[in-house]
FISE-247167 format. One record per atom (N, C-alpha, C, O): x, y, z; residue number from 1; residue in one letter; atom name. Coordinates in steps of 0.1 Angstrom, whole numbers. Atoms other than C-alpha are relative to their C-alpha. Layout:
BEGIN
<mifi x="X" y="Y" z="Z" k="NUM" r="a" a="CA"/>
...
//
This chain:
BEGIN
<mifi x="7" y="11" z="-6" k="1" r="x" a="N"/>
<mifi x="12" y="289" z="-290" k="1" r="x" a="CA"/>
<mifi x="2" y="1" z="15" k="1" r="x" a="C"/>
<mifi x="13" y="5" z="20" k="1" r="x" a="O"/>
<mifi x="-3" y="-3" z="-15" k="2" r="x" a="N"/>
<mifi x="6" y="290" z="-253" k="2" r="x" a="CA"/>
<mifi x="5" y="-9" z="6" k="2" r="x" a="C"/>
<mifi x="2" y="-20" z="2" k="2" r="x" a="O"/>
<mifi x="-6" y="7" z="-8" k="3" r="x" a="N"/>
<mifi x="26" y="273" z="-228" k="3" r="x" a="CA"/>
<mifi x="-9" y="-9" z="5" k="3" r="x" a="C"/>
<mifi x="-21" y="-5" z="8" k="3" r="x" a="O"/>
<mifi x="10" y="11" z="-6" k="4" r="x" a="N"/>
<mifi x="12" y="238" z="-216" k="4" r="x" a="CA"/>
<mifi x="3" y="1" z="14" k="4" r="x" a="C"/>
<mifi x="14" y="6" z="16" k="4" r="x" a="O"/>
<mifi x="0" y="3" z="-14" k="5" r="x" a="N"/>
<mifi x="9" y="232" z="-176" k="5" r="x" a="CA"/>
<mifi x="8" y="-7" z="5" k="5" r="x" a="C"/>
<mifi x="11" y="-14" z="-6" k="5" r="x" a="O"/>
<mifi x="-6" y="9" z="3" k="6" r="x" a="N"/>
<mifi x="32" y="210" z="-163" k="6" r="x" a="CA"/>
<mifi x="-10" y="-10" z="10" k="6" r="x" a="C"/>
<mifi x="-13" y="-5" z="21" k="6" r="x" a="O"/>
<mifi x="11" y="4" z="-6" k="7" r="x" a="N"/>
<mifi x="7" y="186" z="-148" k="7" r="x" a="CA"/>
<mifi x="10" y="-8" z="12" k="7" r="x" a="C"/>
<mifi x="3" y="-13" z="21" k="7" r="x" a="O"/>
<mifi x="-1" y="5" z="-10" k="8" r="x" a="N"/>
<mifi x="31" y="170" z="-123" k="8" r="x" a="CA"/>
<mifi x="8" y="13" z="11" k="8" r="x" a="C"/>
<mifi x="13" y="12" z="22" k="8" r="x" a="O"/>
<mifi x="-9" y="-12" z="-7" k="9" r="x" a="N"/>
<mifi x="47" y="204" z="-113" k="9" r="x" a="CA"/>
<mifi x="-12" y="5" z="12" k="9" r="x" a="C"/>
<mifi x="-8" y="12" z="22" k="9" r="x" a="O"/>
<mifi x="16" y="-3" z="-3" k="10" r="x" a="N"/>
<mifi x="6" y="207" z="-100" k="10" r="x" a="CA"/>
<mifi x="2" y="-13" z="14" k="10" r="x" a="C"/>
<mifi x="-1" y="-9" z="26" k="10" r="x" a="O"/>
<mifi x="1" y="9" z="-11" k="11" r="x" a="N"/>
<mifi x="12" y="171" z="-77" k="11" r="x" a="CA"/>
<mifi x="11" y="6" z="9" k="11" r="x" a="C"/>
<mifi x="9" y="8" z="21" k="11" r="x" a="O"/>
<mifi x="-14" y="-4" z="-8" k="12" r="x" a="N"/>
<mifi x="49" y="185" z="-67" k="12" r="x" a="CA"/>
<mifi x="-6" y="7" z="14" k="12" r="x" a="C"/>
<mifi x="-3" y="6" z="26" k="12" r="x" a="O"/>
<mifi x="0" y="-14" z="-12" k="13" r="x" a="N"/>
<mifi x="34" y="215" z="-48" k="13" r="x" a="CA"/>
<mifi x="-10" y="-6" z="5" k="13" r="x" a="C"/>
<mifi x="-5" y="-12" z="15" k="13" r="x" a="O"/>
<mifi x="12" y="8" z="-8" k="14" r="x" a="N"/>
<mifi x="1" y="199" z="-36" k="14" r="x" a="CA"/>
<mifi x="5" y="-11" z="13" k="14" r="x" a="C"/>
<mifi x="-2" y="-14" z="22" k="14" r="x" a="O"/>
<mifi x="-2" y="13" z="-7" k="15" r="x" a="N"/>
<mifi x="22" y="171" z="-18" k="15" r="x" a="CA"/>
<mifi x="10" y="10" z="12" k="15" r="x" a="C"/>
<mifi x="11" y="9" z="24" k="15" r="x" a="O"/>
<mifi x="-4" y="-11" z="-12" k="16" r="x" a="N"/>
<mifi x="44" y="205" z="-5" k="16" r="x" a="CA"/>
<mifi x="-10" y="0" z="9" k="16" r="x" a="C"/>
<mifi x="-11" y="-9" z="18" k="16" r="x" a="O"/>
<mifi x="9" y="-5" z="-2" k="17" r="x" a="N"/>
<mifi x="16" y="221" z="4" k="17" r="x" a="CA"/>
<mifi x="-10" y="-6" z="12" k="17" r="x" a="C"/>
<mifi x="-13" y="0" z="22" k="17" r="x" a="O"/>
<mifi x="9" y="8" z="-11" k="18" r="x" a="N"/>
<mifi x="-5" y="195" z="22" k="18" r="x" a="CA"/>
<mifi x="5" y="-12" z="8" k="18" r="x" a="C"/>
<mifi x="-2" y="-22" z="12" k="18" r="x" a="O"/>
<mifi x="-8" y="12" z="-11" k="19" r="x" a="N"/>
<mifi x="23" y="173" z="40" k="19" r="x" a="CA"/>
<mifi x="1" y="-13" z="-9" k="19" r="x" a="C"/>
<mifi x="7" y="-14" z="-20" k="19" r="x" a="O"/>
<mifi x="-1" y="16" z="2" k="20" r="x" a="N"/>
<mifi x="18" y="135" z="35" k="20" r="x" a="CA"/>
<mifi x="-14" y="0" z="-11" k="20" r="x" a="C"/>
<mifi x="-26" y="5" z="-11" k="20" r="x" a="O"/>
<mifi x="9" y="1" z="15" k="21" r="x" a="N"/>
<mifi x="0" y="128" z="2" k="21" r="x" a="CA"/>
<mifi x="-12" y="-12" z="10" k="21" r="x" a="C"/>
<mifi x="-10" y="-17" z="22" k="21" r="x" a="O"/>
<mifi x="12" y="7" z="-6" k="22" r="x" a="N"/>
<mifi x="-33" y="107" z="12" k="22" r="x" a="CA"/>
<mifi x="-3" y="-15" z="-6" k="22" r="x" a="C"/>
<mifi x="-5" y="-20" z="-17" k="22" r="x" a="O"/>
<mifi x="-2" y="13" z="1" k="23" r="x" a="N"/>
<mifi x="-34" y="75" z="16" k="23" r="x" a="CA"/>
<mifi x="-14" y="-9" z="-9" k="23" r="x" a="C"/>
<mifi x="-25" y="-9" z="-3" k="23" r="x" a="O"/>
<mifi x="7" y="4" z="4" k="24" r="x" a="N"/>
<mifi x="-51" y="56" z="-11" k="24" r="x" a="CA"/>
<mifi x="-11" y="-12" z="1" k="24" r="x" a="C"/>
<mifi x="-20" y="-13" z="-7" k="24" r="x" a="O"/>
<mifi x="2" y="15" z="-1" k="25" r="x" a="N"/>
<mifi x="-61" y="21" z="0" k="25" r="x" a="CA"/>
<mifi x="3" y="-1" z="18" k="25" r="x" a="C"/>
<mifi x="11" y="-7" z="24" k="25" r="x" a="O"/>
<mifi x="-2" y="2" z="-18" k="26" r="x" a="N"/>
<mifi x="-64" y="24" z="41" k="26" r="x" a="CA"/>
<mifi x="-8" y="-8" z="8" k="26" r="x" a="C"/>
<mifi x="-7" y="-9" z="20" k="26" r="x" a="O"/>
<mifi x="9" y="13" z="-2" k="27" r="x" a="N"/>
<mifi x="-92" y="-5" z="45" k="27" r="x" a="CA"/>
<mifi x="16" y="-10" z="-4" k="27" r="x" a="C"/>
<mifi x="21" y="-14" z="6" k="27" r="x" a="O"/>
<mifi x="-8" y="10" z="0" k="28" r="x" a="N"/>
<mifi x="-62" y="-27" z="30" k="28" r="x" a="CA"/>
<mifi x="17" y="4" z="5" k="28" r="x" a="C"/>
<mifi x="27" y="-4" z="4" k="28" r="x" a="O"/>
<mifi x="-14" y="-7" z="-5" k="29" r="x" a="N"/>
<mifi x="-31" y="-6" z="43" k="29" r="x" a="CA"/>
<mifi x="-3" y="-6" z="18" k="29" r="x" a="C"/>
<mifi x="6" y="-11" z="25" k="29" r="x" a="O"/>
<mifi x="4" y="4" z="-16" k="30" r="x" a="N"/>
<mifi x="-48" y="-16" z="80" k="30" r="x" a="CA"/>
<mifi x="-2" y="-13" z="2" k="30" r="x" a="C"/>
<mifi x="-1" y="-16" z="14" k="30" r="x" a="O"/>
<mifi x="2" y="16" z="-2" k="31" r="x" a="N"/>
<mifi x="-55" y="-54" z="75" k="31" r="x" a="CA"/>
<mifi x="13" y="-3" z="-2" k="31" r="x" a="C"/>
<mifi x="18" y="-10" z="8" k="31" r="x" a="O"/>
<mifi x="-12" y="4" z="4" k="32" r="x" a="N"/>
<mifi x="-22" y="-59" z="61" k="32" r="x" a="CA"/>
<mifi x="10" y="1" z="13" k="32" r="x" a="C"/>
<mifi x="16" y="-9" z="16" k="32" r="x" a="O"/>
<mifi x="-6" y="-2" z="-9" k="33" r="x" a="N"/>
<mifi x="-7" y="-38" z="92" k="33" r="x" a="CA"/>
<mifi x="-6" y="-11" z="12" k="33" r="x" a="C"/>
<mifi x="3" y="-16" z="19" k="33" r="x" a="O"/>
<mifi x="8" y="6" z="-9" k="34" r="x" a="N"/>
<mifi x="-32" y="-60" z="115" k="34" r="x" a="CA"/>
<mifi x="9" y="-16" z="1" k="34" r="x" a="C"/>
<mifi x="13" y="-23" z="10" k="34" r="x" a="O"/>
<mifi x="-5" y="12" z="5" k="35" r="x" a="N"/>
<mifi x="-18" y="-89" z="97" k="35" r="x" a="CA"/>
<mifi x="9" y="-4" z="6" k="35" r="x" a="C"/>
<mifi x="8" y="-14" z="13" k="35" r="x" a="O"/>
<mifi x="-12" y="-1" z="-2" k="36" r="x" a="N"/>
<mifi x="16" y="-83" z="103" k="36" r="x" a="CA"/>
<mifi x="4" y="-1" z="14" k="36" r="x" a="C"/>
<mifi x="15" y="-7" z="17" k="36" r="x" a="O"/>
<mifi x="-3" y="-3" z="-14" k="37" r="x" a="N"/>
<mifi x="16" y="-75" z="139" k="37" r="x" a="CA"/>
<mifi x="-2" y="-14" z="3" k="37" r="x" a="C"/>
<mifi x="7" y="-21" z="5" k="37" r="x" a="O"/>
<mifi x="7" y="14" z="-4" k="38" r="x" a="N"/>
<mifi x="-10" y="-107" z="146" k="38" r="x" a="CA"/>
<mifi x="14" y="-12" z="0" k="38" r="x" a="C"/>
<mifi x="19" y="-18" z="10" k="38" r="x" a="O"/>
<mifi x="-8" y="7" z="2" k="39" r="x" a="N"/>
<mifi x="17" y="-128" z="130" k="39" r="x" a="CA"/>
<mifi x="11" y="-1" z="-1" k="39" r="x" a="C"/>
<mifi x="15" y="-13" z="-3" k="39" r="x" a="O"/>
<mifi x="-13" y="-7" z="-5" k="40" r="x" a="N"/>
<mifi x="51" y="-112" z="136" k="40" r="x" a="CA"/>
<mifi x="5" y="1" z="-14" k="40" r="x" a="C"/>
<mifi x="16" y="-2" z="-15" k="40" r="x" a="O"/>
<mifi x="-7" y="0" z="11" k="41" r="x" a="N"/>
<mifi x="57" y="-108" z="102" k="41" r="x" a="CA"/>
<mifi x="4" y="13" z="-5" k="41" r="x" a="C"/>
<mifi x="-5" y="20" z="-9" k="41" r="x" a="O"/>
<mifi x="-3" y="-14" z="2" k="42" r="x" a="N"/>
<mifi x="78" y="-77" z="94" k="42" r="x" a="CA"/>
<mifi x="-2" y="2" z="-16" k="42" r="x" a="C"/>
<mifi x="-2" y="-7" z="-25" k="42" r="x" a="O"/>
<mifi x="7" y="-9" z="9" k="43" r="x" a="N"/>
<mifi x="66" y="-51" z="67" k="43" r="x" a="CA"/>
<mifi x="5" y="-3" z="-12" k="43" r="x" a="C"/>
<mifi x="-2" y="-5" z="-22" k="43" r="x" a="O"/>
<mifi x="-11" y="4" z="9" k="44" r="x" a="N"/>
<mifi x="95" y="-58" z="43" k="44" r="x" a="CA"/>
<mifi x="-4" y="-17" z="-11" k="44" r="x" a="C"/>
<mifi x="-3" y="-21" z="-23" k="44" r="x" a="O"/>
<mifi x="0" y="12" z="1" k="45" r="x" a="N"/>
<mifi x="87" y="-92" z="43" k="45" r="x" a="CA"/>
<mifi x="-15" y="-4" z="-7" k="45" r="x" a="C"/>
<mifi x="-17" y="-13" z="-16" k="45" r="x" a="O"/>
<mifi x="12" y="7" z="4" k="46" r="x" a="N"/>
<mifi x="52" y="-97" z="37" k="46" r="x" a="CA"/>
<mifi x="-3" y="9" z="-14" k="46" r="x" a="C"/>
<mifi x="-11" y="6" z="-23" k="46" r="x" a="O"/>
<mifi x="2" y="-5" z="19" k="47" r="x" a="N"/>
<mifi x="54" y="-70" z="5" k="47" r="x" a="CA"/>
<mifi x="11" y="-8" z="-7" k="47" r="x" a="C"/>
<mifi x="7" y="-8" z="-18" k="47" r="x" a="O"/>
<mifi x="-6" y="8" z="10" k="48" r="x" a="N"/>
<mifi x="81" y="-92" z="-11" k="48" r="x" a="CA"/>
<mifi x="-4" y="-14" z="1" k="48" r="x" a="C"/>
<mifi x="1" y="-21" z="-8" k="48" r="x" a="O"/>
<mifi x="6" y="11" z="4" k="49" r="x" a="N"/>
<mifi x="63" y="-124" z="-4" k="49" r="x" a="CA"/>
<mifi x="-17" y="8" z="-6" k="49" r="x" a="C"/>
<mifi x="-23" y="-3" z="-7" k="49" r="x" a="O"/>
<mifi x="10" y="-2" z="6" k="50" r="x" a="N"/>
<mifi x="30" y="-107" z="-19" k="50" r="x" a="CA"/>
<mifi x="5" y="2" z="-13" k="50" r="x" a="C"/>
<mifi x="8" y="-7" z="-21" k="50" r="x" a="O"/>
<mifi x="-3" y="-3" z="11" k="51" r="x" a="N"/>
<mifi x="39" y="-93" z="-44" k="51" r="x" a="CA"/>
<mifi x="18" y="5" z="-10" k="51" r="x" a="C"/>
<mifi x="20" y="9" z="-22" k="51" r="x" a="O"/>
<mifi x="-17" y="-2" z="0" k="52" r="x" a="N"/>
<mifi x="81" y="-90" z="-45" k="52" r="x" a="CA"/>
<mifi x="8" y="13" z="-1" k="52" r="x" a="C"/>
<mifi x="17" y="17" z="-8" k="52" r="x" a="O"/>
<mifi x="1" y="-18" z="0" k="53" r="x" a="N"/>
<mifi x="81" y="-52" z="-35" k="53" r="x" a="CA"/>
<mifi x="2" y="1" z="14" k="53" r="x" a="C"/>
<mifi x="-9" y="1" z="20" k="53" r="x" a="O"/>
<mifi x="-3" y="-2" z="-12" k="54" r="x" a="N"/>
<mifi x="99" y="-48" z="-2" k="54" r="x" a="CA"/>
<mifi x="-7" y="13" z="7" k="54" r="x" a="C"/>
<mifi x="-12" y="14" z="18" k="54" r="x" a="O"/>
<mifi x="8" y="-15" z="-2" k="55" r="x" a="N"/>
<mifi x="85" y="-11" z="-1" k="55" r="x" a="CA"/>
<mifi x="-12" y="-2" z="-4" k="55" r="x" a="C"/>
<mifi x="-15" y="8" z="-11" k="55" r="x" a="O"/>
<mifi x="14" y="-4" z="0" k="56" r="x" a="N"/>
<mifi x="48" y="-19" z="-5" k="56" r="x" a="CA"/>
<mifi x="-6" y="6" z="11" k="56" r="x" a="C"/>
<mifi x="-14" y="15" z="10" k="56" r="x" a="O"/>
<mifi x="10" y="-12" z="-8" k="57" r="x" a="N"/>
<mifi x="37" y="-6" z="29" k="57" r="x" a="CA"/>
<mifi x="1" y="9" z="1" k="57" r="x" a="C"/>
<mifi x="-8" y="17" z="4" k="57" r="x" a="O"/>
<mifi x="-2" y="-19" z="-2" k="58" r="x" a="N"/>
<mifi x="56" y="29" z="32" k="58" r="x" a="CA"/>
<mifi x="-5" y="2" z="-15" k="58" r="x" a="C"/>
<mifi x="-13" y="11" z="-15" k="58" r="x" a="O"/>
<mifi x="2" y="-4" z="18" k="59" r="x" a="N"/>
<mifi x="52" y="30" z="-10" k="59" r="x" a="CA"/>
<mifi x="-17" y="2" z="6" k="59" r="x" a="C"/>
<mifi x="-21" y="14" z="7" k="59" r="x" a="O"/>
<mifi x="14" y="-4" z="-3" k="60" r="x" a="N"/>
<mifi x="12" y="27" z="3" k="60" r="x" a="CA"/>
<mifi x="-1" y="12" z="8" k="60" r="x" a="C"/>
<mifi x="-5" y="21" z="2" k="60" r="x" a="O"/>
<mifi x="1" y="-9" z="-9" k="61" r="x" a="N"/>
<mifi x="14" y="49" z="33" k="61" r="x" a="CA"/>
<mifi x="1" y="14" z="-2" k="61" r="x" a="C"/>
<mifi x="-4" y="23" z="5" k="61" r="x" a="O"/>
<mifi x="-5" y="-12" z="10" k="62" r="x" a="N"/>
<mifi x="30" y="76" z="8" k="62" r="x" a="CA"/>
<mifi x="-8" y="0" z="-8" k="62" r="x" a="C"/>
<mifi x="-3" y="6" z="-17" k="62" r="x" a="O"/>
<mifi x="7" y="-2" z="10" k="63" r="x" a="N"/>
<mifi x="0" y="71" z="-15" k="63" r="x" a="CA"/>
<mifi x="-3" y="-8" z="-11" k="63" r="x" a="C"/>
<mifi x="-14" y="-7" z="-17" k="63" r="x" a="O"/>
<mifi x="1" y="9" z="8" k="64" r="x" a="N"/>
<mifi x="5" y="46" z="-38" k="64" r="x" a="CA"/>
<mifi x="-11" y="-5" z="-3" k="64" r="x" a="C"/>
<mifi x="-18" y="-10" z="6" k="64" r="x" a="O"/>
<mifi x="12" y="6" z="-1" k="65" r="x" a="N"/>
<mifi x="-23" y="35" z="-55" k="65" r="x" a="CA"/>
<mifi x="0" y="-14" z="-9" k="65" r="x" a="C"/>
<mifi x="1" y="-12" z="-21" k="65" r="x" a="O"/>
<mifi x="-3" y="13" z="10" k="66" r="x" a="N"/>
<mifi x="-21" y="-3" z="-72" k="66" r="x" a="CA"/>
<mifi x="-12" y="-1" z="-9" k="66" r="x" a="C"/>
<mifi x="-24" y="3" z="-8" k="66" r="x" a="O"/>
<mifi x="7" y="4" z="7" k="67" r="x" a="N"/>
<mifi x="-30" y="-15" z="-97" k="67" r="x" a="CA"/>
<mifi x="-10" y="-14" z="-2" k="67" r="x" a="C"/>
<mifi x="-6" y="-22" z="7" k="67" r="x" a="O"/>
<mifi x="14" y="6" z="-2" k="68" r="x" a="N"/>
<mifi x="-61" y="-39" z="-102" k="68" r="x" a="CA"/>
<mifi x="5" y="-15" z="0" k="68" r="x" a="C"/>
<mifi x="1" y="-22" z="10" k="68" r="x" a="O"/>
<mifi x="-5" y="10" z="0" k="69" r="x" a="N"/>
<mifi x="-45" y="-70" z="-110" k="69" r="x" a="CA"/>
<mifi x="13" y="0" z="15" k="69" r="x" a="C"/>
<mifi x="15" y="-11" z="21" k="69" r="x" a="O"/>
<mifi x="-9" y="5" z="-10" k="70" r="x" a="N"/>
<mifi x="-16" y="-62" z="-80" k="70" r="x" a="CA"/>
<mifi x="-14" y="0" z="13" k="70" r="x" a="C"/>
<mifi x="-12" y="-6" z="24" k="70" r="x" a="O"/>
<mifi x="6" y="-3" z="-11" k="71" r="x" a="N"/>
<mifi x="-45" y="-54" z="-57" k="71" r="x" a="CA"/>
<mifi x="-5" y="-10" z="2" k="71" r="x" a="C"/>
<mifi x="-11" y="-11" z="13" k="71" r="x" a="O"/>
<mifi x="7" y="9" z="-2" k="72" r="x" a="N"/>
<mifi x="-57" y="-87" z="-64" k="72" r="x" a="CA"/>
<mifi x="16" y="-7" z="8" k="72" r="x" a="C"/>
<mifi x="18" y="-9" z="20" k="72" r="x" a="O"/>
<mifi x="-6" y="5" z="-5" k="73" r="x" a="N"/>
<mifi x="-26" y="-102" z="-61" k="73" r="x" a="CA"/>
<mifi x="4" y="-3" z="16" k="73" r="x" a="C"/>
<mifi x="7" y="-14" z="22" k="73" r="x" a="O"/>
<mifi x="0" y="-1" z="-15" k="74" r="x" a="N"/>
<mifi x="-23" y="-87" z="-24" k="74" r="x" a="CA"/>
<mifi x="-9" y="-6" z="10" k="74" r="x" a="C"/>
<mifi x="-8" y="-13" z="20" k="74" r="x" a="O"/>
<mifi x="16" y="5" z="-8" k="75" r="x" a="N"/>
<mifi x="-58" y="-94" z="-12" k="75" r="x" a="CA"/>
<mifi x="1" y="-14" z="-2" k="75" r="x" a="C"/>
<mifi x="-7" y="-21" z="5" k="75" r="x" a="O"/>
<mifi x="1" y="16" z="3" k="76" r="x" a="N"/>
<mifi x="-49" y="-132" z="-26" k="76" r="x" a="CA"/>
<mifi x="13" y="-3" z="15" k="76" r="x" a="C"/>
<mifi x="14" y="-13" z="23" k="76" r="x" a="O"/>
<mifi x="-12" y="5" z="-11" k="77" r="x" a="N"/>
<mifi x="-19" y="-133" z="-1" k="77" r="x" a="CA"/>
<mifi x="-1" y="1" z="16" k="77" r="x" a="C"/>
<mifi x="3" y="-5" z="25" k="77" r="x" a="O"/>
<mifi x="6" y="-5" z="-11" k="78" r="x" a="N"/>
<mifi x="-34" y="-114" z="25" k="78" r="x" a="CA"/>
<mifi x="-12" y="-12" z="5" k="78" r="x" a="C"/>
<mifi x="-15" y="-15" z="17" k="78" r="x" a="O"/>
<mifi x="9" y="13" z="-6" k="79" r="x" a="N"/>
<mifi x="-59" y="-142" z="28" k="79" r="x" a="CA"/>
<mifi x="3" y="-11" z="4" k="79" r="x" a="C"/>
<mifi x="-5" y="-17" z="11" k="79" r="x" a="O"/>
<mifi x="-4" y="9" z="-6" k="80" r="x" a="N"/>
<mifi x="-38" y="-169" z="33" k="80" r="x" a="CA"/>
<mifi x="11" y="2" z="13" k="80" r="x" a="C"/>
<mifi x="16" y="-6" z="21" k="80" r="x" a="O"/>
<mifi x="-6" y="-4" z="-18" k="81" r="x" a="N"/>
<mifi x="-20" y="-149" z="63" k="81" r="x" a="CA"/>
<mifi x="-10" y="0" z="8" k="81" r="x" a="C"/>
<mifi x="-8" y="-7" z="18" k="81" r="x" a="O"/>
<mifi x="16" y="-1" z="-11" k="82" r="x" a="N"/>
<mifi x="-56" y="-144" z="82" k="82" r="x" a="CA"/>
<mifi x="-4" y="-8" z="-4" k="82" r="x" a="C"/>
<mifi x="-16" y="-4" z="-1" k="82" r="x" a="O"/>
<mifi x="0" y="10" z="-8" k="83" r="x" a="N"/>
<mifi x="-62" y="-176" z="76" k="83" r="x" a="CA"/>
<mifi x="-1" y="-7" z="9" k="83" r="x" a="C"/>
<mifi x="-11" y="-10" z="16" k="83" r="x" a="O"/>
<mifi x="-9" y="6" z="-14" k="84" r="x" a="N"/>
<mifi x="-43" y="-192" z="101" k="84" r="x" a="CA"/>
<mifi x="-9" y="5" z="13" k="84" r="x" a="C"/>
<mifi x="-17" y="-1" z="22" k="84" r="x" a="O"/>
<mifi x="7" y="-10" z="-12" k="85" r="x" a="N"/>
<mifi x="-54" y="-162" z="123" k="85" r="x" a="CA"/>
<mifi x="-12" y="-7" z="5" k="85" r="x" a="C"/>
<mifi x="-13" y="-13" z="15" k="85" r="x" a="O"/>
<mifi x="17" y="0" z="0" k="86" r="x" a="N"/>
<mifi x="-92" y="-167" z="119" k="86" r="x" a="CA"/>
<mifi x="-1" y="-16" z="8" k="86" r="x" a="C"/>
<mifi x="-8" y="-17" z="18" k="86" r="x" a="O"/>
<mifi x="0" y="11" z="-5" k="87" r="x" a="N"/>
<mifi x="-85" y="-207" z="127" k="87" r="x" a="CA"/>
<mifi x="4" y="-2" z="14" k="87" r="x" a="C"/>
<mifi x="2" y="-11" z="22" k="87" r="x" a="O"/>
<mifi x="-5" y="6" z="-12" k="88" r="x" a="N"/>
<mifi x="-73" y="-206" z="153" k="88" r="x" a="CA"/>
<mifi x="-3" y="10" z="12" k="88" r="x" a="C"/>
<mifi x="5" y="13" z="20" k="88" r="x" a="O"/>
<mifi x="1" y="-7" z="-8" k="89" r="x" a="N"/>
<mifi x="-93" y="-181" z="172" k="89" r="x" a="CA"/>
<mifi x="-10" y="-6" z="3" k="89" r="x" a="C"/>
<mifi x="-16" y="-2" z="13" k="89" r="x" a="O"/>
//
C-alpha cells in the first residue's frame, strides 16, 4: 500500500517557503485596524471584547481564516465601534 502525503507537512513548507502565510480577510483586518487607531482601542482588547480572543488580530495577520458565524460575530461588534466614529463626523 502506498504511503499517504502528509497534507500538512505540504502547509509547513509552503509557509517556509513563502515567508508570512497570506492574509485571509484584509478588507476586515483594515477596518478593524482603522477602528482601533480612530478610537484608541488597543488590539488585545477589541478581539476579546468581539469575540473573547486576545490574539484575533496577529492570529489574522498570520492567516487565520474565521469562521462564518465568528465573522459575523466581529462584523456585529465592529459596527458598534464605527458607530460612534461615523456620528460624530
Amino acid at each position: 500500500m502506498p504511503k499517504r502525503k502528509n497534507p500538512l507537512a505540504t502547509l509547513e513548507q509552503s509557509s517556509v517557503c513563502f515567508g508570512m502565510a497570506e492574509i485571509v480577510h484584509p478588507k476586515l483586518l483594515a477596518r478593524i485596524e482603522a477602528a482601533c487607531t480612530a478610537s484608541g482601542t488597543p488590539e488585545w482588547r477589541f478581539g476579546e471584547k468581539a469575540i473573547n480572543d486576545a490574539n484575533l488580530i496577529p492570529s489574522l495577520r498570520e492567516g487565520r481564516e474565521l469562521r462564518r458565524s465568528t465573522l459575523r460575530r466581529v462584523e456585529a461588534f465592529l459596527a458598534t465601534v464605527e458607530a460612534p466614529e461615523k456620528a460624530a463626523s
